[in-house]
N, CA, C, O and CB atoms as a CASP TS submission, in Angstrom:
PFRMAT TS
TARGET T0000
AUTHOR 0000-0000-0000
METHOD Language model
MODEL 1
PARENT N/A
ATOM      1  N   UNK     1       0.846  -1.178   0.000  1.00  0.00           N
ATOM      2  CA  UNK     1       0.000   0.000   0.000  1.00  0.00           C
ATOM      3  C   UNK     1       0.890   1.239   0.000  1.00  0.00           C
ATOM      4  O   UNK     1       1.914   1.307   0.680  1.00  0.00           O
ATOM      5  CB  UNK     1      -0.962  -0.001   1.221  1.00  0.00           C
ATOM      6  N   UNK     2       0.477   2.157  -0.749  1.00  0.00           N
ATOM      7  CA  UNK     2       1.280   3.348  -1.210  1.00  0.00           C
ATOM      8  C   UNK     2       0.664   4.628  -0.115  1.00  0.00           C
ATOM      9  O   UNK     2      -0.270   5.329  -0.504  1.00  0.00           O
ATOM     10  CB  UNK     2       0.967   3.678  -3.090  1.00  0.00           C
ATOM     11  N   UNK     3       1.232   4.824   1.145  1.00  0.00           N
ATOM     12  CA  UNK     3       1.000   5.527   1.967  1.00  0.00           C
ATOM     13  C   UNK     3       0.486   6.821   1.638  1.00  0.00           C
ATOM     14  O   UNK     3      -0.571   7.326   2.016  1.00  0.00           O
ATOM     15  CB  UNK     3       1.900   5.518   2.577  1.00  0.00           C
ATOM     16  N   UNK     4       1.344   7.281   0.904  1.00  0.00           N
ATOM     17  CA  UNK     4       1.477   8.841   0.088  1.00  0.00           C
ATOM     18  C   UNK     4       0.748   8.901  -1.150  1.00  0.00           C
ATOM     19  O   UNK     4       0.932  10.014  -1.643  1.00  0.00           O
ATOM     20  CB  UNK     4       3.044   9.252  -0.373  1.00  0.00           C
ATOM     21  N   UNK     5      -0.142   8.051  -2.005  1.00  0.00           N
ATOM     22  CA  UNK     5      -0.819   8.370  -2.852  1.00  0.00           C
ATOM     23  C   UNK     5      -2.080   8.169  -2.275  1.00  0.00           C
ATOM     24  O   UNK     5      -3.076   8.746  -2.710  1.00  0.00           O
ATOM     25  CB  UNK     5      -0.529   7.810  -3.959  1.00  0.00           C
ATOM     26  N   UNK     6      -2.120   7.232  -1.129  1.00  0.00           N
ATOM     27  CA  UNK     6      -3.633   6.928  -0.581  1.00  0.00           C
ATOM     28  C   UNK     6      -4.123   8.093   0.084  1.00  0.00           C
ATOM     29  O   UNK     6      -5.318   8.387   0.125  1.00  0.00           O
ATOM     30  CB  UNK     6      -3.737   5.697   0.484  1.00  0.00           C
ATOM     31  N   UNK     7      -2.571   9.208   0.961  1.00  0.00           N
ATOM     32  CA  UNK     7      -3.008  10.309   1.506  1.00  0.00           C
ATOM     33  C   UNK     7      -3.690  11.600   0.793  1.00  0.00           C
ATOM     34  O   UNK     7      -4.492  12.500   1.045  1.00  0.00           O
ATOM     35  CB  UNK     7      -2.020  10.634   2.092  1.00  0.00           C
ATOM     36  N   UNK     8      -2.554  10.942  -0.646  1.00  0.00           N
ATOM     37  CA  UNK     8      -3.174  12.377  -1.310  1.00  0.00           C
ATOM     38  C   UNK     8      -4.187  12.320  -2.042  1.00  0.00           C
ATOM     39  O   UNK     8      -4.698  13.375  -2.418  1.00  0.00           O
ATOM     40  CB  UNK     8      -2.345  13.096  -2.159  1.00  0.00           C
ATOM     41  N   UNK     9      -4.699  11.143  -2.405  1.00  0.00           N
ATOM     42  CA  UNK     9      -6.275  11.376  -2.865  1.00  0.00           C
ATOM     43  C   UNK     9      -7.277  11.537  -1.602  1.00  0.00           C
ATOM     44  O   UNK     9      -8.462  11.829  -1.765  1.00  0.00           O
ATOM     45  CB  UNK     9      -6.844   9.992  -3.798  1.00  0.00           C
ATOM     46  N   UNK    10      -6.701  11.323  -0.336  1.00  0.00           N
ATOM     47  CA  UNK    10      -7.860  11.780   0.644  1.00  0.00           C
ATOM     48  C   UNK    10      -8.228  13.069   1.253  1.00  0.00           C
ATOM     49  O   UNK    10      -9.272  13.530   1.714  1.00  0.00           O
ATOM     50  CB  UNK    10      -7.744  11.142   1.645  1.00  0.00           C
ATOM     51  N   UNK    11      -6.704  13.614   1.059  1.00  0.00           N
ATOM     52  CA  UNK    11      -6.806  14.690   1.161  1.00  0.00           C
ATOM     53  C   UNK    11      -7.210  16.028   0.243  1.00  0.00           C
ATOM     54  O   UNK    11      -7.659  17.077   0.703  1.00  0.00           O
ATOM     55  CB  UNK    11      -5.990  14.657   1.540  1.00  0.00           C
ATOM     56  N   UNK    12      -6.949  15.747  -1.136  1.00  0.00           N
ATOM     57  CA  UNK    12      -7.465  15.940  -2.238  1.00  0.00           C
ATOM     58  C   UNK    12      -8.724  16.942  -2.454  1.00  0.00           C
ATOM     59  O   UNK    12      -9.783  16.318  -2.402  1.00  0.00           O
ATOM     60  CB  UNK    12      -7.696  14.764  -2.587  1.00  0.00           C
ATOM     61  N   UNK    13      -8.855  18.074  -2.642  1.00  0.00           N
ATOM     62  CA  UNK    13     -10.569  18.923  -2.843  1.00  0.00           C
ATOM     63  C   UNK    13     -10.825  18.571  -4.149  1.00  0.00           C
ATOM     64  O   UNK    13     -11.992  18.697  -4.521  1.00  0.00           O
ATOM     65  CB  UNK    13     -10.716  20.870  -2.729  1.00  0.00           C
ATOM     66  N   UNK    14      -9.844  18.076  -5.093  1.00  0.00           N
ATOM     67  CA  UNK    14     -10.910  17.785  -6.432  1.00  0.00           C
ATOM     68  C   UNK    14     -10.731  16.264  -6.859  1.00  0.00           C
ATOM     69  O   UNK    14     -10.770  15.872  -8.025  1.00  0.00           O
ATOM     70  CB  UNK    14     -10.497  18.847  -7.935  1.00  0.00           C
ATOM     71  N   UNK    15     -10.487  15.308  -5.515  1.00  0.00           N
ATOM     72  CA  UNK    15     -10.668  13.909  -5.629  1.00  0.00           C
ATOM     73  C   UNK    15     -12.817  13.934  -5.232  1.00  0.00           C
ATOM     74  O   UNK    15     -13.556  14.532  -4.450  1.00  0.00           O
ATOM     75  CB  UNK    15      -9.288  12.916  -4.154  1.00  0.00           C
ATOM     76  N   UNK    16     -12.981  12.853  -6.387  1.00  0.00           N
ATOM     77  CA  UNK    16     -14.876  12.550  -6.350  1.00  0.00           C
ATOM     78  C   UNK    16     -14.706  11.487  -4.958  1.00  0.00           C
ATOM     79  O   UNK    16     -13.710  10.925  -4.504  1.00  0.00           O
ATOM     80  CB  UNK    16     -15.821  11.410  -8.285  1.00  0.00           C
ATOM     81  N   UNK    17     -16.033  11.492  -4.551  1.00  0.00           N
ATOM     82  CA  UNK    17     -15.984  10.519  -3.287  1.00  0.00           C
ATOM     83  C   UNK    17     -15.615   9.284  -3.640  1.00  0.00           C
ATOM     84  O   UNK    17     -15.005   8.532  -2.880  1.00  0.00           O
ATOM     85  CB  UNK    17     -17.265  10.353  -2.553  1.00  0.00           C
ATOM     86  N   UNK    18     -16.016   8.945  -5.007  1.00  0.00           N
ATOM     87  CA  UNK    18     -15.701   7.340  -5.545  1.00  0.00           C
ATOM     88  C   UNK    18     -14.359   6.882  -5.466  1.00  0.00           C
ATOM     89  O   UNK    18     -13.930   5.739  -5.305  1.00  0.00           O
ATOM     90  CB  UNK    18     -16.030   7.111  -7.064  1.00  0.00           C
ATOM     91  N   UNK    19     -13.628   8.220  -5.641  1.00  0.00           N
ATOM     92  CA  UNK    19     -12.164   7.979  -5.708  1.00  0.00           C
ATOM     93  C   UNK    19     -11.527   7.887  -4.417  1.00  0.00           C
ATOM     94  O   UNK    19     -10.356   7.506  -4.402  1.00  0.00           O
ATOM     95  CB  UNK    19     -11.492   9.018  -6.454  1.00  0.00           C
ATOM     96  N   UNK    20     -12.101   8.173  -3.330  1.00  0.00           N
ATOM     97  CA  UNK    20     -12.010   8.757  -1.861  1.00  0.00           C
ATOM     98  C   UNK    20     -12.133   7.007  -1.654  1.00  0.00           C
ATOM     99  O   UNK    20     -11.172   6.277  -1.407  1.00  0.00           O
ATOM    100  CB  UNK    20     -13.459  10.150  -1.088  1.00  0.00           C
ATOM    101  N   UNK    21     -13.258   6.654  -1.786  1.00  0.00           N
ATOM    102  CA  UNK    21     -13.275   5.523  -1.228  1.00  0.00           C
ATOM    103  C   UNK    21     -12.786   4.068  -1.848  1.00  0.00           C
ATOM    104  O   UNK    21     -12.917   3.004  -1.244  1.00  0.00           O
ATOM    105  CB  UNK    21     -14.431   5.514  -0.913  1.00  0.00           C
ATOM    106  N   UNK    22     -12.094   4.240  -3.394  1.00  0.00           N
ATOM    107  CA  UNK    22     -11.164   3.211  -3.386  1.00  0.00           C
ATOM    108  C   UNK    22     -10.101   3.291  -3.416  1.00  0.00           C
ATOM    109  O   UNK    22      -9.385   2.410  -3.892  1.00  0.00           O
ATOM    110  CB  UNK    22     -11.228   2.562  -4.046  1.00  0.00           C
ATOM    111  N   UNK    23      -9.668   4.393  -2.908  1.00  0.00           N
ATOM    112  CA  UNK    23      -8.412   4.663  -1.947  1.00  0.00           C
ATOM    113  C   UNK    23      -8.775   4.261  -0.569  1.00  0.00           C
ATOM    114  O   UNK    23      -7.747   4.127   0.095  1.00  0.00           O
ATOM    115  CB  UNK    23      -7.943   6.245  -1.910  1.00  0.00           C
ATOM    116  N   UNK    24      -9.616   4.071  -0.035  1.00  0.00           N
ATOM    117  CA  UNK    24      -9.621   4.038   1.419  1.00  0.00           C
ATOM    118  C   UNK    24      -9.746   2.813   1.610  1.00  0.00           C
ATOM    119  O   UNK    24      -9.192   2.367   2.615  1.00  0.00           O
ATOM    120  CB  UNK    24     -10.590   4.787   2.140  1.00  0.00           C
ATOM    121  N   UNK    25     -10.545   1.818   0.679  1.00  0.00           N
ATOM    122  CA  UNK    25     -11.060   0.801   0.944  1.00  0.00           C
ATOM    123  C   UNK    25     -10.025  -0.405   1.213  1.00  0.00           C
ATOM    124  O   UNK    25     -10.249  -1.303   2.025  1.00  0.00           O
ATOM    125  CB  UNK    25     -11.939   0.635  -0.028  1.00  0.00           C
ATOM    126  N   UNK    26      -8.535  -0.280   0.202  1.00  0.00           N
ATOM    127  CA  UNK    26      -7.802  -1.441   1.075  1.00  0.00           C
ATOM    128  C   UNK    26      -6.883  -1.045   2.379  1.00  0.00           C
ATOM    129  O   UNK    26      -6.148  -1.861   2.935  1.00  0.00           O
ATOM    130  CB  UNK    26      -6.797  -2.225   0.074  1.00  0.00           C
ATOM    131  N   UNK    27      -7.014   0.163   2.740  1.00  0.00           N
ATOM    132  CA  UNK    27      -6.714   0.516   4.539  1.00  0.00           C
ATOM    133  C   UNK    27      -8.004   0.312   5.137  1.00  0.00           C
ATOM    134  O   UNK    27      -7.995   0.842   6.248  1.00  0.00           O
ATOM    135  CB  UNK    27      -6.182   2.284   5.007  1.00  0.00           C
ATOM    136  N   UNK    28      -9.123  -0.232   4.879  1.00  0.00           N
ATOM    137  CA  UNK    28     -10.055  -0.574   5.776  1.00  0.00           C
ATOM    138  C   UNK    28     -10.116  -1.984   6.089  1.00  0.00           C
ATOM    139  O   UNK    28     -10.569  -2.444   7.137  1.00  0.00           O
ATOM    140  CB  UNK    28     -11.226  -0.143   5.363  1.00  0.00           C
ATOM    141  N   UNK    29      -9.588  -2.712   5.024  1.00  0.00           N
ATOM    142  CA  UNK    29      -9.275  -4.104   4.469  1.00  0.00           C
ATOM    143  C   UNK    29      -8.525  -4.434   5.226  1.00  0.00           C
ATOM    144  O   UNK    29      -8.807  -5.298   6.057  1.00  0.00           O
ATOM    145  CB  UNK    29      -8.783  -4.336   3.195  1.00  0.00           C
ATOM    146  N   UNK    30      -6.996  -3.673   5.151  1.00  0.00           N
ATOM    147  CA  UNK    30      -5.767  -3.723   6.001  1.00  0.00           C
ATOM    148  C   UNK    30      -5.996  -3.626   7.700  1.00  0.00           C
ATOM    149  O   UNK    30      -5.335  -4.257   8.525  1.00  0.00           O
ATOM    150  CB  UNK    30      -4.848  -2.475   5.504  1.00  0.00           C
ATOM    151  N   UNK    31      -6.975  -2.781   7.963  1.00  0.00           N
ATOM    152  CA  UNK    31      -7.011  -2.767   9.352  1.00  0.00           C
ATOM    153  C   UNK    31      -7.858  -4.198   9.835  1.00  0.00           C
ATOM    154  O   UNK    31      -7.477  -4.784  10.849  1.00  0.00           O
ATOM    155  CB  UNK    31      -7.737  -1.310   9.843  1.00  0.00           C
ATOM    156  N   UNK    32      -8.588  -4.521   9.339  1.00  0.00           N
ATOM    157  CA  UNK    32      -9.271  -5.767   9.592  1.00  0.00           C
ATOM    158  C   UNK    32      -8.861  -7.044   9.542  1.00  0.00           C
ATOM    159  O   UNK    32      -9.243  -8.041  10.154  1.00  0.00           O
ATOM    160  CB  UNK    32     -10.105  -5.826   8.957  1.00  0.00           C
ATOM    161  N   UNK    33      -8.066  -6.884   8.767  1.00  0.00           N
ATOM    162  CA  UNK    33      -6.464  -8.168   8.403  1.00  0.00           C
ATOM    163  C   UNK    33      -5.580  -8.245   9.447  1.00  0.00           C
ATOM    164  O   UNK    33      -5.191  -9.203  10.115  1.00  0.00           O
ATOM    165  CB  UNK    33      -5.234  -7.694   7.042  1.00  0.00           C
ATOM    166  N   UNK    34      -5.293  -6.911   9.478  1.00  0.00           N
ATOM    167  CA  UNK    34      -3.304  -6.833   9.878  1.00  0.00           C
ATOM    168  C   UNK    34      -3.196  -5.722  10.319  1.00  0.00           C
ATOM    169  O   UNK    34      -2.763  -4.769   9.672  1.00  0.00           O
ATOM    170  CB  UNK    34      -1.994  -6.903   8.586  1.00  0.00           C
ATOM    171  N   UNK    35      -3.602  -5.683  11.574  1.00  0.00           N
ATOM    172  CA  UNK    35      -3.129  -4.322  12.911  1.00  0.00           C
ATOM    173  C   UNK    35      -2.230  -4.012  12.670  1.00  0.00           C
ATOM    174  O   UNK    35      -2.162  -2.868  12.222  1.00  0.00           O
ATOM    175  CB  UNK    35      -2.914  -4.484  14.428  1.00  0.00           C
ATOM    176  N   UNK    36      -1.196  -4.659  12.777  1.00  0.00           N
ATOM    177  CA  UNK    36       0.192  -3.945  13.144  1.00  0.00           C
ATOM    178  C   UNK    36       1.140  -3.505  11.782  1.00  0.00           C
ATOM    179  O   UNK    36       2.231  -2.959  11.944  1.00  0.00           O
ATOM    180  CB  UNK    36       1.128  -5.081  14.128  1.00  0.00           C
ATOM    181  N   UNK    37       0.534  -3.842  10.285  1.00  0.00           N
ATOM    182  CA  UNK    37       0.426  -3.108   9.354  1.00  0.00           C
ATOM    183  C   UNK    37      -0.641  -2.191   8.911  1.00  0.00           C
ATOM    184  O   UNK    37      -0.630  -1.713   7.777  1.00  0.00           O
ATOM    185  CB  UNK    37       0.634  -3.737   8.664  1.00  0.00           C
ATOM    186  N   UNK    38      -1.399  -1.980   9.623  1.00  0.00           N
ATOM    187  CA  UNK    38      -1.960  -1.004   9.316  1.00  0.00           C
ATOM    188  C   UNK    38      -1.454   0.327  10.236  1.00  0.00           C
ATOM    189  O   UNK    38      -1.153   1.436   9.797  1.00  0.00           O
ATOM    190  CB  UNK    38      -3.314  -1.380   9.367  1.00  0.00           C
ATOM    191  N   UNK    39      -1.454  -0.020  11.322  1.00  0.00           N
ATOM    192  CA  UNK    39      -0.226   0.748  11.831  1.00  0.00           C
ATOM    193  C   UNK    39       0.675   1.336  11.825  1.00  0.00           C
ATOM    194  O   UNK    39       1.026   2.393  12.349  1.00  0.00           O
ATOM    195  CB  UNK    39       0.162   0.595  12.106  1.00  0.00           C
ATOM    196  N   UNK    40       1.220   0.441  11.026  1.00  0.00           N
ATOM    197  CA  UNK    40       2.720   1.245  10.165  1.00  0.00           C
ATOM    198  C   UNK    40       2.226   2.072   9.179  1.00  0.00           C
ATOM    199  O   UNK    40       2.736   3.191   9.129  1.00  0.00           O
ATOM    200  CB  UNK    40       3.887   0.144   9.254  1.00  0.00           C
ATOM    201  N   UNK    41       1.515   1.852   8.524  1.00  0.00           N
ATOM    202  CA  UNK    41       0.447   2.759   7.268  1.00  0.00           C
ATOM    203  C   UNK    41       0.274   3.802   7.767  1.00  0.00           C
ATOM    204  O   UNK    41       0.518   4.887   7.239  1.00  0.00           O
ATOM    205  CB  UNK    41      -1.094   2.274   6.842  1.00  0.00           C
ATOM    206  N   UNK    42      -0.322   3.555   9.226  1.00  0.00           N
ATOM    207  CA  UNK    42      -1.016   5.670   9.626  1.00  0.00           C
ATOM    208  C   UNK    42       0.073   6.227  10.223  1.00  0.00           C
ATOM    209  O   UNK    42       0.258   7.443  10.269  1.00  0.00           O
ATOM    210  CB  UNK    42      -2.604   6.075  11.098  1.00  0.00           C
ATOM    211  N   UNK    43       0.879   5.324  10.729  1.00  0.00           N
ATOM    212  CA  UNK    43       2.248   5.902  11.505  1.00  0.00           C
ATOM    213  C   UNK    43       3.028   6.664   9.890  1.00  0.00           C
ATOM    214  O   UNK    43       3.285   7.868   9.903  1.00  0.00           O
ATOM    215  CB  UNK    43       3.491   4.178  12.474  1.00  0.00           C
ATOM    216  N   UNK    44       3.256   6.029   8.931  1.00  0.00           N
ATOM    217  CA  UNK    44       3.947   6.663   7.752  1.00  0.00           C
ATOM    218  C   UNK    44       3.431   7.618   7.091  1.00  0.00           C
ATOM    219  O   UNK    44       4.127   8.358   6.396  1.00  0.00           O
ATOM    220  CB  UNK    44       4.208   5.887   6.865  1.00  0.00           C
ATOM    221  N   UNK    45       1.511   7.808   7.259  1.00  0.00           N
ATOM    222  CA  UNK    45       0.781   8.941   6.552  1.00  0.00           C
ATOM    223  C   UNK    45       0.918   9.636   7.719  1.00  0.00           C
ATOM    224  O   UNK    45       1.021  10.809   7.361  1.00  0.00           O
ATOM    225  CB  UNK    45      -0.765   8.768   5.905  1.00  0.00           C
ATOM    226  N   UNK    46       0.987   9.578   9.092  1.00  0.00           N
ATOM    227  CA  UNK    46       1.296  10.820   9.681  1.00  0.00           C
ATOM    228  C   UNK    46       2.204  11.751  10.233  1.00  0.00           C
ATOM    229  O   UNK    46       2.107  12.748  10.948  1.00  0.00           O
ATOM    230  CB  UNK    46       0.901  10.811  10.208  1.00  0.00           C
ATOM    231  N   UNK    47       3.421  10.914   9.504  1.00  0.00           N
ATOM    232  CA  UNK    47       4.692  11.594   9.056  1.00  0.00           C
ATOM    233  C   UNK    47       4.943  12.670   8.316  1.00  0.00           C
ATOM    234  O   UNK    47       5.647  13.635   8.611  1.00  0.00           O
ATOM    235  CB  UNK    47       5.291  10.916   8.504  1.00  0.00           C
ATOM    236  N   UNK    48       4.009  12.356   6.814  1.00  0.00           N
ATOM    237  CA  UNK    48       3.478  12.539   5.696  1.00  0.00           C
ATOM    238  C   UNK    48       2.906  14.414   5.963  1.00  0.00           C
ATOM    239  O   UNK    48       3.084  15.577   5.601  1.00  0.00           O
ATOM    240  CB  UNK    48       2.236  11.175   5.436  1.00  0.00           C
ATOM    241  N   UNK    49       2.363  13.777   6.602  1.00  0.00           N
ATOM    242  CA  UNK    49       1.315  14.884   7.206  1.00  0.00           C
ATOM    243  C   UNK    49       1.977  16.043   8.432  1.00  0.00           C
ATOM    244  O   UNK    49       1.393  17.102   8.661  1.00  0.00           O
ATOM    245  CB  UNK    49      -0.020  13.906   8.021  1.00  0.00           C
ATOM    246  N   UNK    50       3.118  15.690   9.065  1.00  0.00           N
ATOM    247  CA  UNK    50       3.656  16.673   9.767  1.00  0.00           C
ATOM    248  C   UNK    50       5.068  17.367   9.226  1.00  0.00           C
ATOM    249  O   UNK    50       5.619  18.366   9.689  1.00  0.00           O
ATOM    250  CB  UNK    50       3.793  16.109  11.051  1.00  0.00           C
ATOM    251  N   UNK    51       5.548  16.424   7.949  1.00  0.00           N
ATOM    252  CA  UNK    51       6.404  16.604   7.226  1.00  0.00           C
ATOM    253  C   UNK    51       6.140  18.001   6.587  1.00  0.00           C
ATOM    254  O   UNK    51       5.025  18.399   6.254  1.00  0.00           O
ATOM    255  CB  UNK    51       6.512  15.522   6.437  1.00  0.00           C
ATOM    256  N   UNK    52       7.858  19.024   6.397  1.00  0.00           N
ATOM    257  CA  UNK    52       7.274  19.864   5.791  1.00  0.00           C
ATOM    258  C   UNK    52       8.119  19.746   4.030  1.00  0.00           C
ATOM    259  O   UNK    52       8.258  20.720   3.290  1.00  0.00           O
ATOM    260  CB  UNK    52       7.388  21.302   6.773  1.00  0.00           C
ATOM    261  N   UNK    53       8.552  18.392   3.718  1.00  0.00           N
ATOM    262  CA  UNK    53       9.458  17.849   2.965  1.00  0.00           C
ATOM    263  C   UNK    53       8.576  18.320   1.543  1.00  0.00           C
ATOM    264  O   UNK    53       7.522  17.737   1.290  1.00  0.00           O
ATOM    265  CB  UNK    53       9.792  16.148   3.337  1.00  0.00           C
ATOM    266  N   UNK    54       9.155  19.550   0.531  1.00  0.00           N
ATOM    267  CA  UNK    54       8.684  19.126  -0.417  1.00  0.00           C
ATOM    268  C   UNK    54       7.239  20.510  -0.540  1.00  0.00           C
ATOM    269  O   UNK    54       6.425  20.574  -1.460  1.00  0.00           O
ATOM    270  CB  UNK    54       8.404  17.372  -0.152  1.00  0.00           C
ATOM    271  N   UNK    55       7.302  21.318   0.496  1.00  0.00           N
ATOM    272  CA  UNK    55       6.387  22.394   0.516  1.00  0.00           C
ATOM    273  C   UNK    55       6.963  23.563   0.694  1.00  0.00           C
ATOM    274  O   UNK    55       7.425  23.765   1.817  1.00  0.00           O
ATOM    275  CB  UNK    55       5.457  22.272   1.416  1.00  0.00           C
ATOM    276  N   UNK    56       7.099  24.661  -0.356  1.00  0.00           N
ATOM    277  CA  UNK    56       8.097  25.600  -0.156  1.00  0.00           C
ATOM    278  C   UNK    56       7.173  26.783   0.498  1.00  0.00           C
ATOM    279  O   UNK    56       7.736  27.805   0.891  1.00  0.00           O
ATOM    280  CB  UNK    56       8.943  25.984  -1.591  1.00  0.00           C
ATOM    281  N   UNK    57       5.714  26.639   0.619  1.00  0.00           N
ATOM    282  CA  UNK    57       5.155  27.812   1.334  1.00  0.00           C
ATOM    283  C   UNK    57       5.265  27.517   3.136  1.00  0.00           C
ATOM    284  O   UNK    57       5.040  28.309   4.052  1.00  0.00           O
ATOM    285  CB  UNK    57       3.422  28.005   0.745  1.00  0.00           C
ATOM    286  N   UNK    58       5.840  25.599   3.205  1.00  0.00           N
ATOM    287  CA  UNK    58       5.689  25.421   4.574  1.00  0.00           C
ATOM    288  C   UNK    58       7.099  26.090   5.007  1.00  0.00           C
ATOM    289  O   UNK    58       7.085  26.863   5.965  1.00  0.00           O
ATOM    290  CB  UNK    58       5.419  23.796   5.030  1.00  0.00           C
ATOM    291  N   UNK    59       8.307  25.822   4.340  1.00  0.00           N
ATOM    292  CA  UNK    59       9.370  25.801   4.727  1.00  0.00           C
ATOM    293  C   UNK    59       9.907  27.866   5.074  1.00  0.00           C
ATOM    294  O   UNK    59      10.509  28.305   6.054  1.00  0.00           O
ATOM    295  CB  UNK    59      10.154  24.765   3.474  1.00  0.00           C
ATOM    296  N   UNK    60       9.494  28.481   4.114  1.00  0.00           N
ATOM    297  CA  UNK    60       9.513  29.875   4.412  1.00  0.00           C
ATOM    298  C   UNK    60       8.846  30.415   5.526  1.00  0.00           C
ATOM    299  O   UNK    60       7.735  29.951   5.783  1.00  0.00           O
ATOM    300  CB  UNK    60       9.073  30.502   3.432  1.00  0.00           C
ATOM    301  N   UNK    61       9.297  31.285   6.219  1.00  0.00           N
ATOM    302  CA  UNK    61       8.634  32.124   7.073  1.00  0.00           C
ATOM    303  C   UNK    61       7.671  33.125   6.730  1.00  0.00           C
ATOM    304  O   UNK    61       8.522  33.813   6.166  1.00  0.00           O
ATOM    305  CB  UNK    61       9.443  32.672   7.659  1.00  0.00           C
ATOM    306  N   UNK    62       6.603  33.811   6.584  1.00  0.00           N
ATOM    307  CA  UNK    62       5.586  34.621   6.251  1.00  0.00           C
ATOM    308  C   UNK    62       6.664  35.844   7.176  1.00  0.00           C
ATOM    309  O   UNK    62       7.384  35.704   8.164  1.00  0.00           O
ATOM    310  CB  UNK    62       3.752  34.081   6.796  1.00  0.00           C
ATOM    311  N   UNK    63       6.355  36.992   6.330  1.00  0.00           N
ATOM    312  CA  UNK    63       6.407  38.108   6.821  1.00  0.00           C
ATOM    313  C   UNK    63       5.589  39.114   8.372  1.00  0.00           C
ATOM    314  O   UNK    63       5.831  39.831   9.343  1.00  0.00           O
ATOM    315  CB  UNK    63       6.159  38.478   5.700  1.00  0.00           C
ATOM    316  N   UNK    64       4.375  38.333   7.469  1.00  0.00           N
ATOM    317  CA  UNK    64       3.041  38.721   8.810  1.00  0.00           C
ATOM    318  C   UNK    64       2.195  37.273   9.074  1.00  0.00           C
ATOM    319  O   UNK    64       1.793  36.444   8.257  1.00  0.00           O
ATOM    320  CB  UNK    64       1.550  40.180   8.113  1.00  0.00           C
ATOM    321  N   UNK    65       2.099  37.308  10.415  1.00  0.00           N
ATOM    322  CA  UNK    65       1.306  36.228  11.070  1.00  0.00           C
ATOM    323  C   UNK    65      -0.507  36.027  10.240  1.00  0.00           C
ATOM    324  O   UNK    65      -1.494  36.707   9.961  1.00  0.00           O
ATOM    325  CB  UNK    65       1.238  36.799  12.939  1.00  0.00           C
ATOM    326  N   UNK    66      -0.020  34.670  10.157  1.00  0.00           N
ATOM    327  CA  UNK    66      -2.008  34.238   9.701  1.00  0.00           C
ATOM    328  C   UNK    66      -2.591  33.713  10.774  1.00  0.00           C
ATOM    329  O   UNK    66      -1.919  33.124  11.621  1.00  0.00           O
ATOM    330  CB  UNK    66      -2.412  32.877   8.401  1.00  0.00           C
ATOM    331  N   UNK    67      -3.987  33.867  10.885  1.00  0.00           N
ATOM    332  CA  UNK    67      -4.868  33.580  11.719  1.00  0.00           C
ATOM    333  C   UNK    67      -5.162  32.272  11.583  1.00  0.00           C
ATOM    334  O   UNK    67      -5.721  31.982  10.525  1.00  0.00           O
ATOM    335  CB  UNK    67      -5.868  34.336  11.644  1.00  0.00           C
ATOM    336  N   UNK    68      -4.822  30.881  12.791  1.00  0.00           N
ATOM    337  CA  UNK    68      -4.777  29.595  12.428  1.00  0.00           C
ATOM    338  C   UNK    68      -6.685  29.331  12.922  1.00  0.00           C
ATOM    339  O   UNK    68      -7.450  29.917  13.688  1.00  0.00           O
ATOM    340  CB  UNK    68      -3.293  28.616  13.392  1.00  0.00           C
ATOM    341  N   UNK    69      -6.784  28.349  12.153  1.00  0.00           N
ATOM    342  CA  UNK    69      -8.344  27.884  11.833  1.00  0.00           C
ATOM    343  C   UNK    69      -8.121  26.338  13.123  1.00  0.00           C
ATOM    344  O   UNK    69      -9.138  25.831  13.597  1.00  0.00           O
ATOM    345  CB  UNK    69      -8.714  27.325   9.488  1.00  0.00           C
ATOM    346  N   UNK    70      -6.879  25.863  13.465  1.00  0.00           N
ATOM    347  CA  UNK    70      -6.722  24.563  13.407  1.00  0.00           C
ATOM    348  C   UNK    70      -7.612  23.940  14.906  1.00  0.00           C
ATOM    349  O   UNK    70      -7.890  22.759  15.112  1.00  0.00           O
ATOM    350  CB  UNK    70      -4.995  24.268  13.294  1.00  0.00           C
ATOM    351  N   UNK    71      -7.976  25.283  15.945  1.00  0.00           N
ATOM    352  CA  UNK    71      -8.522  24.475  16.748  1.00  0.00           C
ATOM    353  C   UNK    71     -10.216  25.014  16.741  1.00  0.00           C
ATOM    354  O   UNK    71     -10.922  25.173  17.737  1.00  0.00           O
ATOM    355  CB  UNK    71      -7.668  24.520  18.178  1.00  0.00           C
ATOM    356  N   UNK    72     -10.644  25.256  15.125  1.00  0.00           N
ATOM    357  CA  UNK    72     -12.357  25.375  15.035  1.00  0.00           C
ATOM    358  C   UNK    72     -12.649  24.086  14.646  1.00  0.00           C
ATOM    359  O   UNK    72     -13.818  23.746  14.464  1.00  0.00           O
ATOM    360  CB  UNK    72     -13.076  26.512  13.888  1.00  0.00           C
TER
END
């Protein structure tokens, strides 16, 4: 399972739900199989996800502070 393509069609605003969910569907598969690989799966997408590897608006500093949304 491809950690990083399954993340990015979920995360995705112009992935269709159809596509949402056969991306999702063999990590639902996987968790029902094999805990401790599926495990490793969300442990590697949430690497993925705190990583700023590969994002040049993450890696720069802003001049002026933005207003964070993250705890609405």
């Amino acid at each position: 399972m491809d950690a990083k393509a399954t993340l990015t069609t979920l995360m995705s605003s112009r992935s269709s739900i159809e596509q949402k969910e056969e991306s999702f569907a063999p990590l639902r598969k996987l968790r029902q199989e094999n805990i401790q690989e599926y495990e490793l799966v969300v442990d590697e997408m949430f690497a993925l996800l705190e990583s700023i590897e590969g994002n040049r608006w993450a890696a720069k500093r802003l001049p002026v502070a933005l207003p964070s949304f993250r705890t609405k």
